[in-house]
Backbone bond lengths (Angstrom), bond angles and torsions (degrees), N, CA, C in turn:
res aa  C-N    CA-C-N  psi(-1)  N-CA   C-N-CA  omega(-1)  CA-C   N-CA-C  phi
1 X - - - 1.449 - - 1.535 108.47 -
2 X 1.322 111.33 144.06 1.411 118.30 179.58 1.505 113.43 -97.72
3 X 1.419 112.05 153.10 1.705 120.05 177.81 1.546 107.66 -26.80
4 X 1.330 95.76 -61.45 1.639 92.30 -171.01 1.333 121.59 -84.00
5 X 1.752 118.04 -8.35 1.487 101.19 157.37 1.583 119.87 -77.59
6 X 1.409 117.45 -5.01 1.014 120.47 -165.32 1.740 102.32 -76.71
7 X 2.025 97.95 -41.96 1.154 101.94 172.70 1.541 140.43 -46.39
8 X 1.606 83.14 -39.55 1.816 108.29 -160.73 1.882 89.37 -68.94
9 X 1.418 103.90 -40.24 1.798 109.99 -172.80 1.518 119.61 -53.02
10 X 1.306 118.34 -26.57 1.201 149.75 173.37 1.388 110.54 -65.17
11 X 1.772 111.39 -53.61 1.007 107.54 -171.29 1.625 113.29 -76.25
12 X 0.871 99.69 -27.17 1.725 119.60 -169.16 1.550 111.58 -75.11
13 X 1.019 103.12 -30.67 1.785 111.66 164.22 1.294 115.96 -71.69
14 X 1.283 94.18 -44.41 1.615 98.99 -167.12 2.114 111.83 -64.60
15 X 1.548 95.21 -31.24 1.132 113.73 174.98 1.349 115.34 -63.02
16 X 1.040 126.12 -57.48 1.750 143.72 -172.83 1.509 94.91 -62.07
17 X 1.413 113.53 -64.47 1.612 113.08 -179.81 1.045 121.52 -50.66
18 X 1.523 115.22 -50.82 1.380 105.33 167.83 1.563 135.14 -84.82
19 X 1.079 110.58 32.54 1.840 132.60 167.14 1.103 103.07 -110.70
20 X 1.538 130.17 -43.81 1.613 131.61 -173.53 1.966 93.11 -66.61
21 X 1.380 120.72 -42.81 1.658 102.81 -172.81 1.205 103.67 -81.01
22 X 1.400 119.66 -6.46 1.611 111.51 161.62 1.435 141.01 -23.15
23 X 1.830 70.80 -82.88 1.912 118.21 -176.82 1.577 94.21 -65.98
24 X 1.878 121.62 -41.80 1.587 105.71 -171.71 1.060 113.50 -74.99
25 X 1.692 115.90 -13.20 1.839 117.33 -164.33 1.727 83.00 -94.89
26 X 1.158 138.54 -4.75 1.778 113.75 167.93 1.460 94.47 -118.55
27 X 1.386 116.05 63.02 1.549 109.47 156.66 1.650 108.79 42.49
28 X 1.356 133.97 12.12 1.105 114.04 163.96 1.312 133.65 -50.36
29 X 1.942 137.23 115.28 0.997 112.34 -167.36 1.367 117.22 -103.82
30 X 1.258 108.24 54.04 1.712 113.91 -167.65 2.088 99.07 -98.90
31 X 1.110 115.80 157.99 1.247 116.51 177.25 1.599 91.87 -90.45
32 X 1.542 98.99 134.69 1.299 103.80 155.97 1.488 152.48 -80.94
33 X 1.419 133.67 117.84 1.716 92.81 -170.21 1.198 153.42 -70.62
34 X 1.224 167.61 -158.32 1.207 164.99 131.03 1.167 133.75 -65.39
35 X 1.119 148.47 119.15 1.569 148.82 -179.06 1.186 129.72 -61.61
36 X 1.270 159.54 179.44 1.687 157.75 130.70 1.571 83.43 -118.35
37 X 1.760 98.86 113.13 1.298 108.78 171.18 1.263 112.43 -88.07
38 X 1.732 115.09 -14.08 1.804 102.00 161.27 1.738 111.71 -74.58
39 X 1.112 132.05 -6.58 1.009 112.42 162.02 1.565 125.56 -86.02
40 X 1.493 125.05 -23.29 0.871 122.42 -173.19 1.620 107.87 -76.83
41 X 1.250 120.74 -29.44 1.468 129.00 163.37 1.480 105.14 -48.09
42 X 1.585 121.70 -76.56 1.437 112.82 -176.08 1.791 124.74 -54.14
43 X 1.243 100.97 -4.67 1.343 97.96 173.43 1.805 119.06 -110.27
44 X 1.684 89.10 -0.34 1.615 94.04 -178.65 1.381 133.85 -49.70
45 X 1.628 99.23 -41.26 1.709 115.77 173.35 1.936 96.28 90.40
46 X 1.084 107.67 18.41 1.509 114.25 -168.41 1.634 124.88 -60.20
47 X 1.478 103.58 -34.32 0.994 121.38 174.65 2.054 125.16 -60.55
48 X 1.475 101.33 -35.94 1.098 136.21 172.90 1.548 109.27 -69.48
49 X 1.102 122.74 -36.49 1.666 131.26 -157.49 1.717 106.49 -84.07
50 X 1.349 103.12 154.98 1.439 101.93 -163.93 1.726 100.17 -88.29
51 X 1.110 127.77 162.29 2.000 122.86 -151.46 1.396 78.14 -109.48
52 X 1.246 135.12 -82.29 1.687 120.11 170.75 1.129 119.43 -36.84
53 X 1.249 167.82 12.78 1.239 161.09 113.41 1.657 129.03 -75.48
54 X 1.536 85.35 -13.50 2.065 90.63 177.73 1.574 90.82 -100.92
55 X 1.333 124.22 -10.82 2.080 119.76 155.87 1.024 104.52 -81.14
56 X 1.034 147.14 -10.72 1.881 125.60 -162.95 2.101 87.09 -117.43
57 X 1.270 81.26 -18.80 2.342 83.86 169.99 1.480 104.24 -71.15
58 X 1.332 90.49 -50.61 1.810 100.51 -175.78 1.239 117.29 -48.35
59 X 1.772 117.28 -50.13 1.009 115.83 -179.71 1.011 138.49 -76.82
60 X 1.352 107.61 -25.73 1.438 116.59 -175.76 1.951 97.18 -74.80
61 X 1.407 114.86 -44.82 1.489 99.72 167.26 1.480 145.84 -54.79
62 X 1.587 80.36 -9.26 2.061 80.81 177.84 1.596 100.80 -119.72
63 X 0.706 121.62 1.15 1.983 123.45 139.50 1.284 103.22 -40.51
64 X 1.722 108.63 -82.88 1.200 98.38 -170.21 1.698 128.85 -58.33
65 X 1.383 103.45 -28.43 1.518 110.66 174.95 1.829 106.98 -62.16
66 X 1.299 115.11 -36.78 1.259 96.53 -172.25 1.748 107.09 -91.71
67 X 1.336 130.61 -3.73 1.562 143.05 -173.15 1.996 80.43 -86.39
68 X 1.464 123.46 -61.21 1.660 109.72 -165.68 1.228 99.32 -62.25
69 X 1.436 131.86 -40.55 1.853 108.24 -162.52 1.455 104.14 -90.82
70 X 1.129 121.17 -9.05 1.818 108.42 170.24 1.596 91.67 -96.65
71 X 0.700 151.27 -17.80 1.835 134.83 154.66 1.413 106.48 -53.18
72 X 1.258 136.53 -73.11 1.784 142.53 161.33 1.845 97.65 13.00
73 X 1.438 99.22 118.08 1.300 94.58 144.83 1.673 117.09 -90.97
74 X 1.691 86.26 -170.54 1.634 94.19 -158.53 2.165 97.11 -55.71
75 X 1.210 89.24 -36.25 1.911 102.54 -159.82 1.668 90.85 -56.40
76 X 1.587 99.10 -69.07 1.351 97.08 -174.35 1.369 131.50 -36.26
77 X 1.383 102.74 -29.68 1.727 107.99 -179.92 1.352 112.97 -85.53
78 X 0.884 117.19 -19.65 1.891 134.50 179.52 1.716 106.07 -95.84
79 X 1.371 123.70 2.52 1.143 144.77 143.32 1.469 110.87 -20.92
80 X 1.571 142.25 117.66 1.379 120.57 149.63 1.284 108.38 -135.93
81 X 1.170 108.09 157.36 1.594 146.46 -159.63 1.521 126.37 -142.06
82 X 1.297 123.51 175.95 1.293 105.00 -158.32 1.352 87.65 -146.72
83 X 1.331 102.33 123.62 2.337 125.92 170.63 1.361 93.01 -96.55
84 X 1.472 103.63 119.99 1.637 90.57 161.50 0.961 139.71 73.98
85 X 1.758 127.21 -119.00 1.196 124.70 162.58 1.805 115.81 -115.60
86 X 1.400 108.13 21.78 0.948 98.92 176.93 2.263 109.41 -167.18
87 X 1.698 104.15 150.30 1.299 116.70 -151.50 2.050 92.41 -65.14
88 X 0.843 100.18 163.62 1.595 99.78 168.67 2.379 93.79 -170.63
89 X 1.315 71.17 154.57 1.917 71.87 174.71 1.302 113.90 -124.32
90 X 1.415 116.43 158.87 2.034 105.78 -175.39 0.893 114.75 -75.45
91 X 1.606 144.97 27.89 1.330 139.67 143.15 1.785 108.64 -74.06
92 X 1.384 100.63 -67.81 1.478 102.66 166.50 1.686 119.03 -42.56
93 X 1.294 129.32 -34.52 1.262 104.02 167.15 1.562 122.89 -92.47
94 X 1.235 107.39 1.41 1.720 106.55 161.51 1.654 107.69 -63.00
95 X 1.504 116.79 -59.80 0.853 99.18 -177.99 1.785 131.90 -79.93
96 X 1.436 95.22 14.12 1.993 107.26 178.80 1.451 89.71 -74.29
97 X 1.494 121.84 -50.23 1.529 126.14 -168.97 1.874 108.70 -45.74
98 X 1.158 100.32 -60.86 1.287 97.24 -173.16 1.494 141.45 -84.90
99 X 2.012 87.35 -13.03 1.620 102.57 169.74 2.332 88.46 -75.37
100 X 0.921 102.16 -36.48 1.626 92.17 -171.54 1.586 106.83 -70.69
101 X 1.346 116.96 -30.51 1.875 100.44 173.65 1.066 107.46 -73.32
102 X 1.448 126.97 -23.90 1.774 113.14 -174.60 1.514 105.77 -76.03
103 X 1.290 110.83 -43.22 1.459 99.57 166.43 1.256 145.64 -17.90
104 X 1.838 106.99 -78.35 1.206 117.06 156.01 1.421 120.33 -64.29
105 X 1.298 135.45 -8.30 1.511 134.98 175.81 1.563 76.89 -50.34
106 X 1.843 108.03 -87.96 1.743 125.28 -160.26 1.764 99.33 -22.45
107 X 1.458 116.10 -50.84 0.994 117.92 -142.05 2.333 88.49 -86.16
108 X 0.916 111.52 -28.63 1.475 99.22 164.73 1.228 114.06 -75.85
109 X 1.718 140.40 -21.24 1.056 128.13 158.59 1.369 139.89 -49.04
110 X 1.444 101.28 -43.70 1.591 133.05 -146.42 1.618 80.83 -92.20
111 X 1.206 142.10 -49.39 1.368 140.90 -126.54 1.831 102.09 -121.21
112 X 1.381 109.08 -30.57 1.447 112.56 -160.51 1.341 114.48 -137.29
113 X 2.008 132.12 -24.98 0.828 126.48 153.44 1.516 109.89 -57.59
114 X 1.559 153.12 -29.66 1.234 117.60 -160.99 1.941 101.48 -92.94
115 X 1.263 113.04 13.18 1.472 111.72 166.78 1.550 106.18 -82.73
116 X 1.376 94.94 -54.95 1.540 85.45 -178.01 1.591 120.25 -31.92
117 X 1.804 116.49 -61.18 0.914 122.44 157.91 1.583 151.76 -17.45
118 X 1.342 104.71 -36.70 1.428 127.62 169.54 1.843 110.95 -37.32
């Protein structure tokens, strides 16, 4: 995977996750679906996309991600709902979002800062 699919993967989670605490923070009782995040990568077009403009996407999306879950009341966040095959609530996916960007942060460090370096 490349920097910027790594990026776009990030973004795309962050997106899905934060629609799934949506639908769970208004009692929606629909099952949600599940993703193949290798597909959503091969269909990203990521490679193509401009790197200053897929940051100012980024950012402007986790504004809003972090403006909806500090709006959340307590209920709403204690909300649960069901992805798939299994219940999760939109507190738990606030924090899936950000345990999953630190992830790949490590994992753009570990893997791609020591090229830069060279």
């Amino acid at each position: 995977m490349t920097i910027m699919e790594v990026l776009m993967h990030i973004l795309d989670t962050e997106r899905i996750f934060a629609f799934r605490a949506f639908c769970i923070s208004r009692n929606d009782p629909h099952v949600l679906h599940g993703f193949d995040e290798n597909e959503y990568v091969e269909n990203s077009r990521a490679s193509i996309k401009d790197f200053y403009s897929l940051q100012q996407e980024y950012a402007a999306h986790h504004q809003y991600v972090l403006h909806f879950f500090r709006n959340l009341t307590w209920n709403e966040s204690e909300s649960w709902g069901k992805v798939a095959n299994f219940e999760v609530s939109a507190r738990i996916l606030g924090y899936a979002i950000a345990g999953h960007t630190l992830h790949h942060s490590e994992v753009l460090k570990q893997k791609y800062l020591p090229l830069l370096n060279r």
